[in-house]
N, C-alpha and C positions, 0 to 999 in steps of 0.2 A: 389821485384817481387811479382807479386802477388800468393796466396796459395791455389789453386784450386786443390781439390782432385779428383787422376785420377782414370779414369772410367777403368774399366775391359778393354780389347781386343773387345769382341762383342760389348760391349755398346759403345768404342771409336768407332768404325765398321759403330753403328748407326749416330752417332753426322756425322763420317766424309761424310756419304750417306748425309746427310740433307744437310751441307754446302755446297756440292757439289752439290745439286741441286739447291743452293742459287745462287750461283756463278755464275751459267749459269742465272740468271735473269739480265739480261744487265741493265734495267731500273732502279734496286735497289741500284745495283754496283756503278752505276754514281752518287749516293748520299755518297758514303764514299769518307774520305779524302784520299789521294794516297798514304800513307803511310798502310794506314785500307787497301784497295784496295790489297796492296801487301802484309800484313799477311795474307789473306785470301786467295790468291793463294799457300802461303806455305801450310799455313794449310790444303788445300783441296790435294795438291801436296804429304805431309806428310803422309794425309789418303788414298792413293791410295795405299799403300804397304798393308793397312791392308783390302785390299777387299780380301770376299770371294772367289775370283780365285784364291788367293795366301796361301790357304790352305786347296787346295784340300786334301784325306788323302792321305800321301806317299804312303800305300803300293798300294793304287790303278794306282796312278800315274809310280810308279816303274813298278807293273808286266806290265801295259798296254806299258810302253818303251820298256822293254824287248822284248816284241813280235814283234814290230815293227821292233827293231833292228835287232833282232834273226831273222827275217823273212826273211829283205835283205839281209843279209847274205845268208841264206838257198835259197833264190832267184838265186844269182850270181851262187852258188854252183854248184846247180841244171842244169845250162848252162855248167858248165864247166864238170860237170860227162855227161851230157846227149848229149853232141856234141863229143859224144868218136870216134873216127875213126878206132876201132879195125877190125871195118867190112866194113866201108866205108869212102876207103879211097883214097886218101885224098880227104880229108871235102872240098865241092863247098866253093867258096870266101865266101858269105854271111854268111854261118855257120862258116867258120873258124874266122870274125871278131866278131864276135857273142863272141865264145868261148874266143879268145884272151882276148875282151873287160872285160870278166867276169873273165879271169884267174887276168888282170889287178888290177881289183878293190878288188880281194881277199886278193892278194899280197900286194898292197901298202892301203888301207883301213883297211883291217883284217891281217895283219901281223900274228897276233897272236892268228888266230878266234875270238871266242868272249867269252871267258873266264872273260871278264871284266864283264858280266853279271852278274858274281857271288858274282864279290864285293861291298863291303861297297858304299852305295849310293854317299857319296863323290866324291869317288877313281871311280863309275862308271862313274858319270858325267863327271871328266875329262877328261875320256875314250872318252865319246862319242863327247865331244866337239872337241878334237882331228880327229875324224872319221869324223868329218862332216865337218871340216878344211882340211881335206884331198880331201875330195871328192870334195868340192868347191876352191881348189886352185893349186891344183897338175894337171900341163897342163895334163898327160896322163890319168889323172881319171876324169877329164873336160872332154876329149874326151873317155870317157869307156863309161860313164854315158848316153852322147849322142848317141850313138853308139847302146846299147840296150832301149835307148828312154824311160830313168828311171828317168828323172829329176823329176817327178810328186813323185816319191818316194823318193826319196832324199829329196824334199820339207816336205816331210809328217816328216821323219827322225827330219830333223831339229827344224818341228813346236814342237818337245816334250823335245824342250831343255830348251824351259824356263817355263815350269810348272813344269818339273823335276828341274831345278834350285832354283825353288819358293822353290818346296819340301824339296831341301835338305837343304835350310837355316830357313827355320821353321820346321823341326825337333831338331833347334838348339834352346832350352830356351832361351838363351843371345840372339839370332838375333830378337825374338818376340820381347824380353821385349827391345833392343834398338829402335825396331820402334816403341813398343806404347812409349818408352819416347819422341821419336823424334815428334812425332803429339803431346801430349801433350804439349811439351815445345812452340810449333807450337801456338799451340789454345791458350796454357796462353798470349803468344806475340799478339793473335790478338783481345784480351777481354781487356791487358791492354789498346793497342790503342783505340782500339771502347770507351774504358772507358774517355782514354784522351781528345777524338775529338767529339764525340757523346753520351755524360753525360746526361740522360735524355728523349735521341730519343726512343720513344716507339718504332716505327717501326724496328730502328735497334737493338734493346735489342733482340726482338722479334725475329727477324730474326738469330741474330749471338749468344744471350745469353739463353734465353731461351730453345733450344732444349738440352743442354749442363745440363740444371737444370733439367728437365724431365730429361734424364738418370740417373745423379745421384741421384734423390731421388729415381727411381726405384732400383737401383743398392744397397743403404742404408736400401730398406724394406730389402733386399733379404738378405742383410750381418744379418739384424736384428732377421728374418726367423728362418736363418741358426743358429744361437747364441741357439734362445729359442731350435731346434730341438735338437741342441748336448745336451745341458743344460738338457733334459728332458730324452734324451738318457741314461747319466751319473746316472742320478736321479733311473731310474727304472735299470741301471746294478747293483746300489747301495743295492736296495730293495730285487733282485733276488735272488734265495736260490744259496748258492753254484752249481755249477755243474749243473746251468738251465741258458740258453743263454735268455737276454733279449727282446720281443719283436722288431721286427725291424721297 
């Protein structure tokens, strides 16, 4: 197999943005052989986990779910204290379905409020995947949801479950570094082919090889950069009198 040294996370980020814009050139496509054709969809398939969407920062990601969640909560809540009948009583139908609908969704939704807020991103996520399986498949929270005409919220609920998801598997070093090996091993499979079946095609060098050699030789100044500044670091802590902190 071939020994292609792999590029950082951003720079695989960059390669995977370019192929994928290759990809969508249909005209181009139709020049690889099908086997080329189909590394190329893994590869661009592979880099689609390392887009920027998928690393927004957690805690922004977290507090912004929090609210959400904490809010429909405090939404139902807010029905079920505020259709109190200690003074008018009993509550006309409309009100009383109202309050039902919300005592409903507190009950089998929030069992147990939302204490889950406070935990470990993991242990949250579960949490809320749970909540929103509830809310979408429990016939009488099917019918709460309709009832106070909250589906638009419930939608919104749900949309933060997979950037929260993103979150909590890229806060995990091992889940990074399996998908940049995963596009990696990706791209090495579709340079060997291009190499097997189009040995010589400028255009597809250009196209599939090329953008891959721009990052790493950007990637190789920067390690090289990086060498001389410790190097010189070390050099003047070396020089420094006792008890005088070196230049930064």
């Amino acid at each position: 197999m071939l020994d292609l040294q792999r590029l950082i996370i951003v720079r695989q980020r960059r390669l995977a943005q370019t192929l994928g814009e290759t990809a969508q050139d249909k005209a181009f496509v139709k020049t690889l052989a099908p086997d080329v054709r189909a590394a190329l969809t893994e590869t661009v398939t592979a880099g689609e986990a390392l887009d920027s969407a998928h690393v927004l920062p957690p805690l922004l990601v977290d507090n912004s779910t929090d609210t959400v969640f904490g809010a429909f909560d405090a939404f139902v809540a807010s029905i079920v204290r505020g259709m109190t009948d200690r003074v008018i009583a009993p509550l006309p139908a409309p009100q009383a379905k109202k309050k039902a609908a919300a005592a409903t969704l507190r009950q089998r939704a929030f069992p147990h409020g939302v204490d889950f807020l406070s935990r470990s991103m993991p242990l949250q996520y579960d949490a809320m995947v749970t909540v929103i399986g509830t809310l979408r498949n429990d016939p009488e929270c099917v019918a709460a949801v309709k009832e106070l005409d909250a589906g638009y919220f419930v939608d919104h609920m749900e949309a933060h479950l997979a950037p929260y998801g993103r979150a909590v598997r890229t806060t995990d070093d091992r889940d990074m570094e399996s998908v940049g090996a995963a596009f990696h091993a990706a791209y090495v499979g579709l340079v060997v082919k291009s190499t097997a079946h189009h040995a010589g095609a400028a255009e597809i060098e250009k196209r599939l090889w090329n953008p891959y050699q721009h990052e790493i030789a950007a990637q190789r100044d920067e390690e090289r950069l990086a060498r001389v500044r410790t190097k010189t670091r070390k050099a003047e802590a070396a020089k420094a009198p006792k008890g005088e902190a070196p230049k930064a």
